[in-house]
C-alpha positions in Angstrom: 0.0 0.0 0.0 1.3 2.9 -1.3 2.6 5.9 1.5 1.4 9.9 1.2 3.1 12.2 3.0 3.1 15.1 0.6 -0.8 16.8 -0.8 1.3 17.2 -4.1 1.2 13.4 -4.7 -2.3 13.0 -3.2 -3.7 14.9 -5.9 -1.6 13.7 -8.8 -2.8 9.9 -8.1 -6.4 11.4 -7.6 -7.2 10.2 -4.0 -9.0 13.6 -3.9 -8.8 17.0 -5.6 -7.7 20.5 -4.7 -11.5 21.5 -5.1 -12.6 18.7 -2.9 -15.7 18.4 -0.3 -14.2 15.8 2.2 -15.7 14.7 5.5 -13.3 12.7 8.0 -15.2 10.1 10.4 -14.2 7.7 12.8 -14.8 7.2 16.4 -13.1 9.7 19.4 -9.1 9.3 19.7 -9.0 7.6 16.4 -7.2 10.6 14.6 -9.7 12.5 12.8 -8.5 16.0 14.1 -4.8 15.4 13.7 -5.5 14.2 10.4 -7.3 17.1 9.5 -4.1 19.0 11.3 -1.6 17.1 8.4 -4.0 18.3 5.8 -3.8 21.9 6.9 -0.2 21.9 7.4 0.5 20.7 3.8 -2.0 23.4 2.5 0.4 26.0 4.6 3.6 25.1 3.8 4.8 27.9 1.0 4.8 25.6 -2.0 1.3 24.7 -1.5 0.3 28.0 -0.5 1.9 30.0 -2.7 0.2 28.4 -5.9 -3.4 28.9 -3.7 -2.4 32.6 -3.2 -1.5 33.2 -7.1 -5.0 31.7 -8.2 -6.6 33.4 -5.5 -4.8 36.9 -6.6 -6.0 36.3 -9.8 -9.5 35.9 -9.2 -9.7 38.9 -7.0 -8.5 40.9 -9.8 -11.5 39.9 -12.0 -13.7 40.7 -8.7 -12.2 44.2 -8.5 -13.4 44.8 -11.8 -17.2 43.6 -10.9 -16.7 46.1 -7.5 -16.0 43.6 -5.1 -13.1 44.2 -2.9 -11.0 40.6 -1.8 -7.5 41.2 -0.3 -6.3 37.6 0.3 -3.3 37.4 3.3 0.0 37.1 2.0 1.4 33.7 3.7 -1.0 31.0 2.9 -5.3 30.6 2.3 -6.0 28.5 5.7 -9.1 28.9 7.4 -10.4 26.7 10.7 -12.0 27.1 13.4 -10.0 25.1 16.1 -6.1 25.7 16.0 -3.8 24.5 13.7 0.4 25.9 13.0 2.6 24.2 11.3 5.7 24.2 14.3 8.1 23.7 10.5 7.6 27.2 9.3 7.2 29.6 12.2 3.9 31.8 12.0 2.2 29.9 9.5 -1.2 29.6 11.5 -4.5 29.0 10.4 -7.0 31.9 10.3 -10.0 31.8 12.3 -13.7 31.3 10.6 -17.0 30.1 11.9 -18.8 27.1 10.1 -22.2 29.6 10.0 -19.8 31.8 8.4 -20.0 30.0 4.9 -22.7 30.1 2.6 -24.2 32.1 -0.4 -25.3 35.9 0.1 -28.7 36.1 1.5 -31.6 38.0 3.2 -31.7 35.4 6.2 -28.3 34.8 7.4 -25.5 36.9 7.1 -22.6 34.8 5.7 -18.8 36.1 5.3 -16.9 36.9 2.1 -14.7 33.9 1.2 -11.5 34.3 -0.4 -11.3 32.1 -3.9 -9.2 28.9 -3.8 -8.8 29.0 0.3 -8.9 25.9 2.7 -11.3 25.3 5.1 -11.4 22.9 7.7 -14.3 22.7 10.3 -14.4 20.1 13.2 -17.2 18.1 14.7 -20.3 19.7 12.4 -22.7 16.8 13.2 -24.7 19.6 14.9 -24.4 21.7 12.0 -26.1 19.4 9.4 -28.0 17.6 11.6 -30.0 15.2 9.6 -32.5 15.3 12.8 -33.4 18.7 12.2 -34.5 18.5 8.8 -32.2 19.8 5.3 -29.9 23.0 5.5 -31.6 25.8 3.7 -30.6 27.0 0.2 -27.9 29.1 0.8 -26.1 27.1 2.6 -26.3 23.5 0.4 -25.7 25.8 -2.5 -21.8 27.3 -1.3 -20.8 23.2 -1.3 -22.5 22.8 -4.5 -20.9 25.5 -6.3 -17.6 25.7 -4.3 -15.4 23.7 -6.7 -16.4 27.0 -9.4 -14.7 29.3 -6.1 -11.7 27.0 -5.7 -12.5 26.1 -2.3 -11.4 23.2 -0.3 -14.1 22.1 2.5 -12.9 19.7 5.1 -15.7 18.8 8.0 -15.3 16.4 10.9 -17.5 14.2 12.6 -18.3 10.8 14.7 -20.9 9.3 12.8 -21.2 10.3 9.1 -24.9 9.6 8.6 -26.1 12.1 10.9 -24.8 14.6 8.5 -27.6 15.7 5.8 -27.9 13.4 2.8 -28.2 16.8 0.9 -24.3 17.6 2.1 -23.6 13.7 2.0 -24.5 13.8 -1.2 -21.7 16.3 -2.5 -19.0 14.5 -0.4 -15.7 12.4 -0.8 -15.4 10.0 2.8 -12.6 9.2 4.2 -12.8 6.8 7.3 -9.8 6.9 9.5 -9.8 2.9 10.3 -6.2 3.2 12.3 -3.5 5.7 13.4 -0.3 5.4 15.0 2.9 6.5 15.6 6.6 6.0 14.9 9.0 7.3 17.3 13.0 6.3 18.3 14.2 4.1 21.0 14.5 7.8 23.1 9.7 8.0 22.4 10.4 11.0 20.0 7.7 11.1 17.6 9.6 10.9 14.2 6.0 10.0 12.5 2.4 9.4 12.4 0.6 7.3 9.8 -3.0 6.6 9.1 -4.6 3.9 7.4 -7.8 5.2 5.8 -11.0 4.3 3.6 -12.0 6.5 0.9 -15.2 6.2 -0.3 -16.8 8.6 -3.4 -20.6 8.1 -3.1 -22.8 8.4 -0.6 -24.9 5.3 -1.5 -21.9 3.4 -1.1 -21.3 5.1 2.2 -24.6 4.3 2.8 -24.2 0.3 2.2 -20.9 0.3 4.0 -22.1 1.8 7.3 -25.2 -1.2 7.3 -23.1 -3.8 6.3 -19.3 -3.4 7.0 -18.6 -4.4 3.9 -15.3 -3.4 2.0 -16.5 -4.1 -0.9 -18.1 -0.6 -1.1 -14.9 0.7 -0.2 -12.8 2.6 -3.0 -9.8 2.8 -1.9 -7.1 1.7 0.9 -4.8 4.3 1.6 -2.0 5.0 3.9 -1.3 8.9 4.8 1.4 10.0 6.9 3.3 13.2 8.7 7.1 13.1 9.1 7.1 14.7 12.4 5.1 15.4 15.6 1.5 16.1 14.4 0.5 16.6 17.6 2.4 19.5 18.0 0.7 21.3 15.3 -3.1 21.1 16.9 -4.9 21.5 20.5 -6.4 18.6 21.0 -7.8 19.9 24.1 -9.9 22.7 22.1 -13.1 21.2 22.7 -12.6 20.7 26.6 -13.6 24.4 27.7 -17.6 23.0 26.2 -17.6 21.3 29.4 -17.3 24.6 31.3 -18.6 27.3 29.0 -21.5 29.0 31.1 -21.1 27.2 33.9 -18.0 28.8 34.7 -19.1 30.4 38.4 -20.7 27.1 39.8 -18.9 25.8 42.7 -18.3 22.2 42.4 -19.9 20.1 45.7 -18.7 17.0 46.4 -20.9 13.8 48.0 -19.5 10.5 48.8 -22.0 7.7 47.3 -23.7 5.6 50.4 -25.5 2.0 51.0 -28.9 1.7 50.4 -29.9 1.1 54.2 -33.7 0.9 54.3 -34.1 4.6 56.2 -36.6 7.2 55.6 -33.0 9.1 54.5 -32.0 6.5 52.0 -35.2 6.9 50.1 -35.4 10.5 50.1 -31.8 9.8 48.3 -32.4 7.4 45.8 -35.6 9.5 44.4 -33.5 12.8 44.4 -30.5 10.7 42.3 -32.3 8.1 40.8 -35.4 9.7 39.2 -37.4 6.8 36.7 -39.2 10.0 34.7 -36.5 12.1 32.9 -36.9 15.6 33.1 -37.8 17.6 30.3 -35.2 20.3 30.5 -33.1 17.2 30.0 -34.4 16.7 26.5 -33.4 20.1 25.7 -37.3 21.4 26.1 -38.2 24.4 28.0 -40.1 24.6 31.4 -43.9 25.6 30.5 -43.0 28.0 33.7 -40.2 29.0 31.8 -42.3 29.7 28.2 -45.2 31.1 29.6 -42.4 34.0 31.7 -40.8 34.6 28.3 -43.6 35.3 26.5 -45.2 37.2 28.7 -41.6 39.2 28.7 -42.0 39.5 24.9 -45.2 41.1 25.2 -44.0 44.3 27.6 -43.9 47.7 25.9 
């Protein structure tokens, strides 16, 4: 099985394409951040970037003459919106965006301007495209539709690839990290980290694979790897603070569990911490209490 280390030779044996839509699954701690990290990285480093930048200069020089205004950054066309720096070349960073920043020019939403042929690289969007919560409007199917005509390269995260929105599904290259690990010395230095991957091209063999586990809907076996430590190039404690976000002043109270002894006590307990019905705040619904306050706020002159 043939070894990529280098985007360069990823695209010349068409694994996938500069224009790409690519969605990275696999369960947590498997790799799927620090392979979207070895992406970024080979996007950054100035050969890469430097051919980005030139088509993207271009293209903002037909846009000037339509009245739109594009200044793309000078070292590279990387966009995420976790962390990512490639430790090789000093102060190439990625640039910060928001996933509900993309999308086509509406009345409903305000979306961002994107700069042509840029990068972008957005981690766990199962939320995003919930397939739960019905299709994602218009504008937003629309920008991965037409985002190969913009030069833009969409990579998205996620656990469990089918609750993403067939409509998205539909528009993506997979690519299932089965396996990474690491190479290191006799001294535990990290020298390199390789993943062993699945690609699949169509969502109705995505589809079939998922149900049955199947290879033979598989397209590809490949091998990807990163000379170096990958894992200095990422936080993978980014998404640790969700834990904490807005729940920052609670003090944290400590009880020791207990027997069940049969007392008056011990009852009172188990009801308290052992509830059968599950409340409905739980289920992410609103307190009628609650609704009934708020609208009653929405009302007041």
């Amino acid at each position: 099985m043939k070894e990529y280390s280098k985007i360069e030779d990823i695209f010349a044996d068409g694994i996938f394409t500069p224009y790409e839509t690519l969605v990275v699954w696999a369960k947590r701690g498997k790799g799927k951040s620090a392979f979207a990290a070895f992406l970024q990285t080979e996007f950054m480093k100035p050969a890469m970037a430097s051919i980005s930048l030139d088509k993207a200069k271009e293209k903002c020089e037909k846009l000037k003459r339509a009245g739109i205004y594009i200044e793309p950054p000078r070292d590279h066309l990387v966009f995420n919106d976790t962390f990512c720096e490639d430790y090789r070349y000093p102060g190439r960073i990625a640039y910060e965006i928001k996933a509900t920043d993309i999308g086509i020019p509406n009345k409903i939403h305000r979306v961002k301007q994107l700069i042509p042929f840029s990068q972008i690289f957005l981690e766990e969007i199962q939320d995003l495209f919930d397939s739960h919560l019905g299709a994602p409007p218009t504008f937003v199917t629309k920008s991965f539709e037409l985002g190969r005509h913009n030069g833009l390269f969409i990579c998205m995260t996620l656990q469990r690839p089918i609750r993403l929105h067939k409509d998205i599904r539909d528009l993506a290259t997979f690519v299932e990290i089965v396996q990474m690990s690491v190479v290191t010395n006799k001294y535990g230095k990290i020298l390199k980290t390789v993943w062993l991957c699945n690609i699949i091209y169509d969502n109705a063999n995505l589809e079939a694979y998922l149900q049955s586990k199947d290879d033979a809907y598989v397209d590809l076996k490949v091998k990807f790897a990163f000379k170096g430590n990958i894992f200095n190039c990422y936080d993978p404690e980014f998404f640790a603070l969700a834990f904490y976000s807005g729940n920052n002043t609670e003090e944290l109270k400590l009880t020791k569990s207990q027997r069940i002894d049969f007392t008056p006590e011990s009852i009172q307990s188990f009801e308290q911490n052992h509830c059968i019905d599950i409340p409905e705040t739980y289920r992410g619904k609103m307190l009628k209490s609650t609704k009934s306050k708020k609208k009653d706020g929405d009302n007041d002159d």
